[in-house]
N, C-alpha and C positions, 0 to 999 in steps of 0.2 A: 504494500500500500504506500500510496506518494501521496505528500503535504506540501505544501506552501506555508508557513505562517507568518504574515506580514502585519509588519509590528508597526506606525505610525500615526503622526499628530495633525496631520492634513490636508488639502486637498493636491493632487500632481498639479505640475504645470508646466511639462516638459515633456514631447513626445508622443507618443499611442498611446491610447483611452487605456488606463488600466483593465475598464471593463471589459473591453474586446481579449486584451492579454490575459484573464482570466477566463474567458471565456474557451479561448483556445488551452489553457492549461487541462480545463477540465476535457474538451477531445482527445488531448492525450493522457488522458486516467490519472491528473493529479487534481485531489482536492487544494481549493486553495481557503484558507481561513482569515479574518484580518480583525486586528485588535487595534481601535481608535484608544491610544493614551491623551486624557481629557483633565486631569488635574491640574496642569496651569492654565486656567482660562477657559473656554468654549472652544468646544472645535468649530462649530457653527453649526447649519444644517444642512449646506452646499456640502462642509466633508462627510458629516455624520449619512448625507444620503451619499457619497459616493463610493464609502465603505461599508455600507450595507449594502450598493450594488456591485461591487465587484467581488465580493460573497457567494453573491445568490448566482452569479455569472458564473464561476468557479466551483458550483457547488459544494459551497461550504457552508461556514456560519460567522456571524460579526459579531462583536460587542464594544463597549464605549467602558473603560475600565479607567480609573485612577493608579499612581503605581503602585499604593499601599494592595489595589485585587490585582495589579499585573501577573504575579505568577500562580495566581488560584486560576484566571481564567485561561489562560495558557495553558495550564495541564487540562483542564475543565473541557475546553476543546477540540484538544487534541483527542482526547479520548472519545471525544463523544462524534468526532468525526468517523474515526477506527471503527462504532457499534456501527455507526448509520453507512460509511464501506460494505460491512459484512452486511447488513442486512439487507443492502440495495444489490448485491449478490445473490444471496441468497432468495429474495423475491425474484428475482430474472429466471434463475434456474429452476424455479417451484413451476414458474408461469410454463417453462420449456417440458420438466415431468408433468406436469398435471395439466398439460392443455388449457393453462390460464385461468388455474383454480392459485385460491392465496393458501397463507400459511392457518391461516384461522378454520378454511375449508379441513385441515387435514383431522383427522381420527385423535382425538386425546392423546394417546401412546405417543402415534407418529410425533405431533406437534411437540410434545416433552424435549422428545431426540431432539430433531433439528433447533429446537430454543437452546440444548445442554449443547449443542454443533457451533451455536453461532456463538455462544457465552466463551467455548473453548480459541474457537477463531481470535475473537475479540484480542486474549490474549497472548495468544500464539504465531499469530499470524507478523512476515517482517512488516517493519514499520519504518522509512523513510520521511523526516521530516528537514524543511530546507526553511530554516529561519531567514526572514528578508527584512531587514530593521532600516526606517525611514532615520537620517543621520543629517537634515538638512539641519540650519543653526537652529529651529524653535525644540529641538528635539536634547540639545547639547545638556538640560540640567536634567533630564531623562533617563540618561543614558546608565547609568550607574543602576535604578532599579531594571532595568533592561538586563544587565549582566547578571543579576543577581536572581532573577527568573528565569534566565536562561539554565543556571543551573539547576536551579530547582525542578525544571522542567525535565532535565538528566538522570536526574534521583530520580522521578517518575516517571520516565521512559525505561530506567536500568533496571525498576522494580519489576515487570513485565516478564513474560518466559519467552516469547519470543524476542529476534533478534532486534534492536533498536538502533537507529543510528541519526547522524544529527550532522547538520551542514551548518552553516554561517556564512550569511553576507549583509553589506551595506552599502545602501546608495545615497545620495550618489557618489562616484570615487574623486579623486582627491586630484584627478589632473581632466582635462575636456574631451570628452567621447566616452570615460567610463560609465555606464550607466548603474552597471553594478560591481561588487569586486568581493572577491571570494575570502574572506578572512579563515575559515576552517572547513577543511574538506570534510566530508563522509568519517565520521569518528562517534566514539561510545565513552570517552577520556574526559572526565569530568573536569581532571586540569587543565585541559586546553582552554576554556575557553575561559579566564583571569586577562583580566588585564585587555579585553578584544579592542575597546576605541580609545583608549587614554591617548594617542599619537594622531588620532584623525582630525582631517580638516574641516571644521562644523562649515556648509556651505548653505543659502538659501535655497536652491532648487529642488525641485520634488520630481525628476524621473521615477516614474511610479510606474506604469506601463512599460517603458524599458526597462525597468530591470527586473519587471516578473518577465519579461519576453528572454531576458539573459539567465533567468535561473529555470525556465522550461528546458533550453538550450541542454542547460547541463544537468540534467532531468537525463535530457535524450542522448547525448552525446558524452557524458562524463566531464568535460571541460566546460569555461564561457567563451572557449576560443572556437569552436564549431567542428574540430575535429571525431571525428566520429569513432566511438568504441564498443564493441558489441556485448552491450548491457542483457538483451535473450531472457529478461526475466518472466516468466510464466505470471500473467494475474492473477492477484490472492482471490480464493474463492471459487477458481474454476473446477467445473467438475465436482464438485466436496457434499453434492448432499444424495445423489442417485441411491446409495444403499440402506441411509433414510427414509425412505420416502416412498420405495415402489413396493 
Protein backbone atom coordinates (compact mmCIF):
# COMPACT_ATOMS: atom_id res chain seq x y z
CA UNK A 1 0.00 0.00 0.00
CA UNK A 2 1.31 3.65 -1.04
CA UNK A 3 0.78 7.19 0.89
CA UNK A 4 1.28 10.41 0.37
CA UNK A 5 1.07 12.53 3.43
CA UNK A 6 1.30 16.07 2.87
CA UNK A 7 1.98 18.10 5.79
CA UNK A 8 1.03 22.12 5.14
CA UNK A 9 -0.19 25.75 6.18
CA UNK A 10 -1.42 26.89 2.76
CA UNK A 11 -2.71 27.54 -0.29
CA UNK A 12 0.07 26.49 -3.65
CA UNK A 13 0.87 29.10 -5.96
CA UNK A 14 3.31 27.69 -8.19
CA UNK A 15 2.71 25.20 -10.92
CA UNK A 16 -0.06 22.34 -11.54
CA UNK A 17 -3.27 22.20 -9.60
CA UNK A 18 -2.28 20.13 -6.64
CA UNK A 19 -5.66 18.66 -7.27
CA UNK A 20 -5.03 17.29 -10.60
CA UNK A 21 -1.50 15.87 -9.14
CA UNK A 22 -3.44 14.09 -6.67
CA UNK A 23 -5.79 13.00 -8.66
CA UNK A 24 -3.31 11.20 -10.87
CA UNK A 25 -1.51 9.82 -7.74
CA UNK A 26 -4.58 8.14 -6.90
CA UNK A 27 -4.50 6.26 -10.98
CA UNK A 28 -1.50 5.15 -9.92
CA UNK A 29 -2.70 3.22 -6.59
CA UNK A 30 -1.33 5.93 -4.08
CA UNK A 31 -3.56 7.26 -1.60
CA UNK A 32 -2.72 10.69 -0.83
CA UNK A 33 -3.80 12.31 2.61
CA UNK A 34 -3.15 16.07 3.67
CA UNK A 35 -2.82 17.75 7.18
CA UNK A 36 -3.69 21.69 7.14
CA UNK A 37 -1.25 22.85 10.24
CA UNK A 38 -3.70 25.89 11.53
CA UNK A 39 -2.39 27.05 14.82
CA UNK A 40 -0.76 30.36 13.80
CA UNK A 41 -3.57 32.06 12.56
CA UNK A 42 -6.36 30.84 10.00
CA UNK A 43 -5.48 29.08 7.02
CA UNK A 44 -8.46 30.77 5.44
CA UNK A 45 -11.09 28.90 3.45
CA UNK A 46 -9.51 29.29 -0.16
CA UNK A 47 -6.71 26.76 1.80
CA UNK A 48 -8.98 24.92 4.02
CA UNK A 49 -11.07 24.12 0.75
CA UNK A 50 -8.05 23.32 -1.31
CA UNK A 51 -6.91 20.68 1.12
CA UNK A 52 -9.85 19.16 1.40
CA UNK A 53 -9.89 18.92 -2.37
CA UNK A 54 -6.89 17.58 -3.07
CA UNK A 55 -7.80 14.61 -0.40
CA UNK A 56 -10.95 13.69 -1.98
CA UNK A 57 -9.00 13.94 -5.50
CA UNK A 58 -6.36 11.55 -4.09
CA UNK A 59 -8.45 9.42 -2.24
CA UNK A 60 -7.65 10.10 0.90
CA UNK A 61 -8.68 12.15 3.83
CA UNK A 62 -7.88 15.88 5.35
CA UNK A 63 -7.85 17.44 8.60
CA UNK A 64 -7.06 21.10 9.86
CA UNK A 65 -4.94 20.20 13.07
CA UNK A 66 -2.86 22.53 15.40
CA UNK A 67 0.76 21.18 16.22
CA UNK A 68 -0.18 20.22 19.83
CA UNK A 69 -2.82 17.17 17.58
CA UNK A 70 -0.19 17.03 14.63
CA UNK A 71 1.19 13.74 15.43
CA UNK A 72 -2.21 12.14 16.85
CA UNK A 73 -3.76 13.00 13.44
CA UNK A 74 -0.94 11.69 11.51
CA UNK A 75 -0.91 8.36 12.87
CA UNK A 76 -4.91 8.63 13.05
CA UNK A 77 -4.75 8.74 9.20
CA UNK A 78 -2.43 6.87 8.29
CA UNK A 79 -4.08 4.17 9.75
CA UNK A 80 -7.25 4.64 8.85
CA UNK A 81 -6.34 5.13 5.21
CA UNK A 82 -4.48 1.21 5.47
CA UNK A 83 -8.41 -0.03 6.94
CA UNK A 84 -10.24 1.99 4.01
CA UNK A 85 -7.19 0.33 1.23
CA UNK A 86 -8.06 -3.03 2.49
CA UNK A 87 -11.43 -2.77 2.57
CA UNK A 88 -11.80 -0.97 -0.87
CA UNK A 89 -10.05 -4.36 -1.90
CA UNK A 90 -11.74 -6.24 -0.51
CA UNK A 91 -15.40 -4.85 -1.61
CA UNK A 92 -13.91 -5.02 -5.43
CA UNK A 93 -13.05 -8.75 -5.01
CA UNK A 94 -16.52 -9.66 -3.06
CA UNK A 95 -18.36 -7.64 -6.18
CA UNK A 96 -15.98 -10.12 -8.73
CA UNK A 97 -16.93 -13.62 -6.24
CA UNK A 98 -20.22 -12.99 -5.62
CA UNK A 99 -21.53 -11.26 -8.92
CA UNK A 100 -21.93 -7.83 -7.10
CA UNK A 101 -23.25 -9.08 -3.91
CA UNK A 102 -21.55 -6.94 -0.61
CA UNK A 103 -19.82 -8.14 2.32
CA UNK A 104 -23.20 -7.79 4.45
CA UNK A 105 -24.87 -10.14 1.68
CA UNK A 106 -22.56 -12.94 2.82
CA UNK A 107 -23.68 -15.82 5.42
CA UNK A 108 -22.72 -14.83 9.23
CA UNK A 109 -19.73 -17.52 9.40
CA UNK A 110 -18.46 -16.33 5.96
CA UNK A 111 -18.77 -12.40 6.83
CA UNK A 112 -16.66 -13.27 10.42
CA UNK A 113 -13.78 -14.66 8.18
CA UNK A 114 -13.31 -12.03 5.80
CA UNK A 115 -13.99 -9.02 8.64
CA UNK A 116 -10.82 -11.43 10.85
CA UNK A 117 -9.02 -11.36 6.75
CA UNK A 118 -9.33 -7.79 6.47
CA UNK A 119 -8.50 -6.95 10.59
CA UNK A 120 -5.29 -9.32 9.77
CA UNK A 121 -4.53 -7.38 6.20
CA UNK A 122 -4.93 -4.13 8.16
CA UNK A 123 -1.84 -5.04 9.98
CA UNK A 124 0.17 -7.01 7.95
CA UNK A 125 -0.03 -5.93 4.90
CA UNK A 126 3.52 -3.57 3.48
CA UNK A 127 2.99 -0.07 4.06
CA UNK A 128 4.78 2.61 2.05
CA UNK A 129 4.33 6.06 3.36
CA UNK A 130 6.03 9.27 1.54
CA UNK A 131 5.96 12.24 3.89
CA UNK A 132 5.73 15.69 1.78
CA UNK A 133 6.16 18.69 4.33
CA UNK A 134 5.16 22.29 2.99
CA UNK A 135 8.79 24.32 4.07
CA UNK A 136 7.65 27.77 2.59
CA UNK A 137 8.61 30.79 5.21
CA UNK A 138 4.82 30.65 7.18
CA UNK A 139 5.73 27.18 7.90
CA UNK A 140 9.53 27.82 9.57
CA UNK A 141 8.10 28.01 13.57
CA UNK A 142 6.27 24.80 12.58
CA UNK A 143 8.62 22.80 11.69
CA UNK A 144 10.11 21.46 14.94
CA UNK A 145 6.43 19.94 15.83
CA UNK A 146 6.76 18.41 12.31
CA UNK A 147 9.95 16.57 13.24
CA UNK A 148 8.64 15.58 16.32
CA UNK A 149 5.57 13.77 14.61
CA UNK A 150 7.32 12.56 12.39
CA UNK A 151 8.73 10.37 14.79
CA UNK A 152 6.16 9.41 16.53
CA UNK A 153 4.48 8.47 13.49
CA UNK A 154 7.62 5.70 13.22
CA UNK A 155 6.99 4.29 16.63
CA UNK A 156 3.56 3.61 15.15
CA UNK A 157 4.23 2.48 12.00
CA UNK A 158 7.31 0.10 13.77
CA UNK A 159 4.60 -1.17 16.11
CA UNK A 160 2.73 -2.90 13.14
CA UNK A 161 3.65 -6.63 11.83
CA UNK A 162 3.95 -5.94 8.75
CA UNK A 163 6.74 -4.23 6.90
CA UNK A 164 6.73 -0.31 7.27
CA UNK A 165 8.70 2.17 5.61
CA UNK A 166 8.80 5.84 5.54
CA UNK A 167 10.37 8.51 2.92
CA UNK A 168 10.83 12.24 3.59
CA UNK A 169 10.61 15.25 1.40
CA UNK A 170 10.24 19.13 1.34
CA UNK A 171 9.28 21.74 -0.83
CA UNK A 172 10.19 23.78 -2.19
CA UNK A 173 14.02 23.16 -2.56
CA UNK A 174 16.46 25.59 -1.76
CA UNK A 175 17.83 26.41 -5.39
CA UNK A 176 15.15 27.32 -8.60
CA UNK A 177 13.46 24.34 -10.46
CA UNK A 178 13.50 22.09 -7.20
CA UNK A 179 10.08 21.45 -6.69
CA UNK A 180 10.60 18.82 -4.31
CA UNK A 181 13.83 17.36 -2.75
CA UNK A 182 14.34 14.00 -1.01
CA UNK A 183 15.65 14.44 2.46
CA UNK A 184 15.27 10.49 3.54
CA UNK A 185 14.85 7.69 1.38
CA UNK A 186 12.74 4.41 1.93
CA UNK A 187 13.84 3.80 5.75
CA UNK A 188 12.39 2.18 9.02
CA UNK A 189 15.49 4.04 11.24
CA UNK A 190 13.84 6.16 13.79
CA UNK A 191 17.34 8.11 13.96
CA UNK A 192 17.22 9.34 10.79
CA UNK A 193 15.08 11.50 10.71
CA UNK A 194 16.71 14.40 13.82
CA UNK A 195 17.75 17.09 12.90
CA UNK A 196 15.72 16.95 9.00
CA UNK A 197 15.31 21.06 8.28
CA UNK A 198 17.46 22.91 10.80
CA UNK A 199 19.92 23.98 7.41
CA UNK A 200 16.90 24.61 5.12
CA UNK A 201 16.07 27.76 3.30
CA UNK A 202 12.57 28.87 4.68
CA UNK A 203 11.36 30.32 1.06
CA UNK A 204 7.62 31.85 0.26
CA UNK A 205 6.56 29.74 -2.46
CA UNK A 206 4.05 26.81 -2.26
CA UNK A 207 5.00 24.36 -5.32
CA UNK A 208 2.36 22.05 -4.13
CA UNK A 209 1.23 20.32 -7.27
CA UNK A 210 4.87 19.94 -8.39
CA UNK A 211 6.01 18.33 -5.83
CA UNK A 212 3.21 15.73 -5.36
CA UNK A 213 3.98 15.29 -9.20
CA UNK A 214 7.97 14.64 -8.14
CA UNK A 215 7.04 12.37 -5.25
CA UNK A 216 4.57 10.11 -7.61
CA UNK A 217 7.73 10.01 -9.90
CA UNK A 218 9.55 8.23 -7.25
CA UNK A 219 6.46 6.31 -6.29
CA UNK A 220 7.14 4.83 -9.97
CA UNK A 221 10.56 5.14 -10.80
CA UNK A 222 12.46 4.95 -7.25
CA UNK A 223 14.31 8.26 -7.99
CA UNK A 224 12.94 12.23 -8.49
CA UNK A 225 15.33 12.06 -11.30
CA UNK A 226 12.88 9.80 -13.68
CA UNK A 227 15.08 7.13 -14.13
CA UNK A 228 13.21 4.06 -14.07
CA UNK A 229 13.72 0.92 -11.79
CA UNK A 230 11.73 -2.17 -11.76
CA UNK A 231 9.67 -1.73 -8.49
CA UNK A 232 7.16 -5.25 -9.91
CA UNK A 233 5.21 -4.82 -6.66
CA UNK A 234 2.04 -7.05 -6.76
CA UNK A 235 -1.07 -4.91 -5.19
CA UNK A 236 -1.94 -5.51 -1.47
CA UNK A 237 -5.10 -7.28 -1.57
CA UNK A 238 -5.10 -9.01 -4.68
CA UNK A 239 -6.52 -12.37 -4.87
CA UNK A 240 -6.73 -12.62 -0.79
CA UNK A 241 -10.38 -13.56 -0.18
CA UNK A 242 -11.47 -16.57 -2.81
CA UNK A 243 -11.06 -19.32 -0.18
CA UNK A 244 -13.32 -17.12 2.16
CA UNK A 245 -15.88 -16.75 0.41
CA UNK A 246 -16.83 -19.50 -2.07
Amino acid sequence: MKQVLLITDGCSNVGQSPVMAASYAKQEGITVNVVGIVDYGTIGELGAQEIHEIAQAGGGMSRLADTKQLARTMQMMTRKTVVQTIQQAVNKELKQILGGESLESLPPAKRSEVVEVMDELTETSPLDVALLIDVSASMKPKLAAVEEAIRDLLLSLAAREGQSRIAVFHFPGNHGGEDAVLDIDWTSDLGSTRSLFQRLVMKGATPTGPALLKVIDFFRYGTLNGYQTDLGEKGAGEGILSDYVR
